[in-house]
C-alpha positions in Angstrom: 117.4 92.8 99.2 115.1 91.5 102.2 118.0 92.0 104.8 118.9 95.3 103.7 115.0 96.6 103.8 114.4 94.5 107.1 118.0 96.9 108.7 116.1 99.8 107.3 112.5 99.2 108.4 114.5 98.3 112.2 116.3 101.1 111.8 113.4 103.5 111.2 111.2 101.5 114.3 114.4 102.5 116.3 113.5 105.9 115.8 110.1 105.9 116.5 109.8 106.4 112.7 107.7 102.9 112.0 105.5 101.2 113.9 106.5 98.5 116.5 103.4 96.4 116.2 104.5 95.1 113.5 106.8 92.3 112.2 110.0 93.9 110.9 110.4 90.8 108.4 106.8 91.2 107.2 107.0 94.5 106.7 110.1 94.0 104.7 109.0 91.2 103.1 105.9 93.3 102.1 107.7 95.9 100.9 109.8 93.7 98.5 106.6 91.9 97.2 105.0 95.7 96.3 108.9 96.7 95.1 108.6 93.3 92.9 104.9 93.8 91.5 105.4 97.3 90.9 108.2 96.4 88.5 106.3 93.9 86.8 103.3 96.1 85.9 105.9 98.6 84.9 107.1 96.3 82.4 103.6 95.0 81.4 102.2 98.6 80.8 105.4 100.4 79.9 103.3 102.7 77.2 100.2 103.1 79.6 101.5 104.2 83.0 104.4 107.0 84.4 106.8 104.8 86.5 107.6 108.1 88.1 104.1 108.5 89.2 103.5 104.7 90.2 106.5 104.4 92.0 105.3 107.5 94.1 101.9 106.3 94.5 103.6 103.1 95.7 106.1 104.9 98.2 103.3 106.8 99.4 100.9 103.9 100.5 103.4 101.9 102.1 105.3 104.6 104.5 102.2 105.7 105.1 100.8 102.4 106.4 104.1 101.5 108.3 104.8 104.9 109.7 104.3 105.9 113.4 101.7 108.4 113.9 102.7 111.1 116.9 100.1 114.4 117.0 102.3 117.3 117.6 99.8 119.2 119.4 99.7 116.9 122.8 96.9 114.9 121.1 96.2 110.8 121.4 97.8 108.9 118.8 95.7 107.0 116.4 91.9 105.9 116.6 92.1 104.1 119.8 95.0 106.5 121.2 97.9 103.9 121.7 101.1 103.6 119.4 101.2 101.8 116.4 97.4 102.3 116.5 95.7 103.6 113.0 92.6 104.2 111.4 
């Protein structure tokens, strides 16, 4: 599972897609670890929480974390205004 999200998360950074300031192993090492936890709590509260809804909460918080940031209106990138920069 880590090599096939580490091509993916390379992949993505290849197309300007994730950011290249950081580690493609982390990251996918990172995503595993959240992939792993999120299946445990799944099981643990199974009556109490929507997978559905904490897998998308889950999706949503990493790729938005790893994603590279362009403005589309000419404007600096980020809160310091270089790539892979976020607030």
């Amino acid at each position: 599972m880590q090599q096939t999200v580490e091509g993916t998360v390379e992949f993505r950074k290849m197309r300007n897609a994730f950011r290249t300031d950081l580690v493609t192993s982390e990251v996918a090492a990172m995503i595993v670890a959240a992939h792993d936890g999120a299946m445990l709590e799944l099981h643990r509260l199974a009556r109490q929480i929507n997978g559905r809804e904490l897998i998308r909460a889950l999706q949503f918080a990493l790729v938005r974390g790893i994603e590279e940031k362009v403005d589309h209106q000419g404007l600096d990138r980020g809160s310091c205004g270089a790539a892979g920069t976020h607030p």
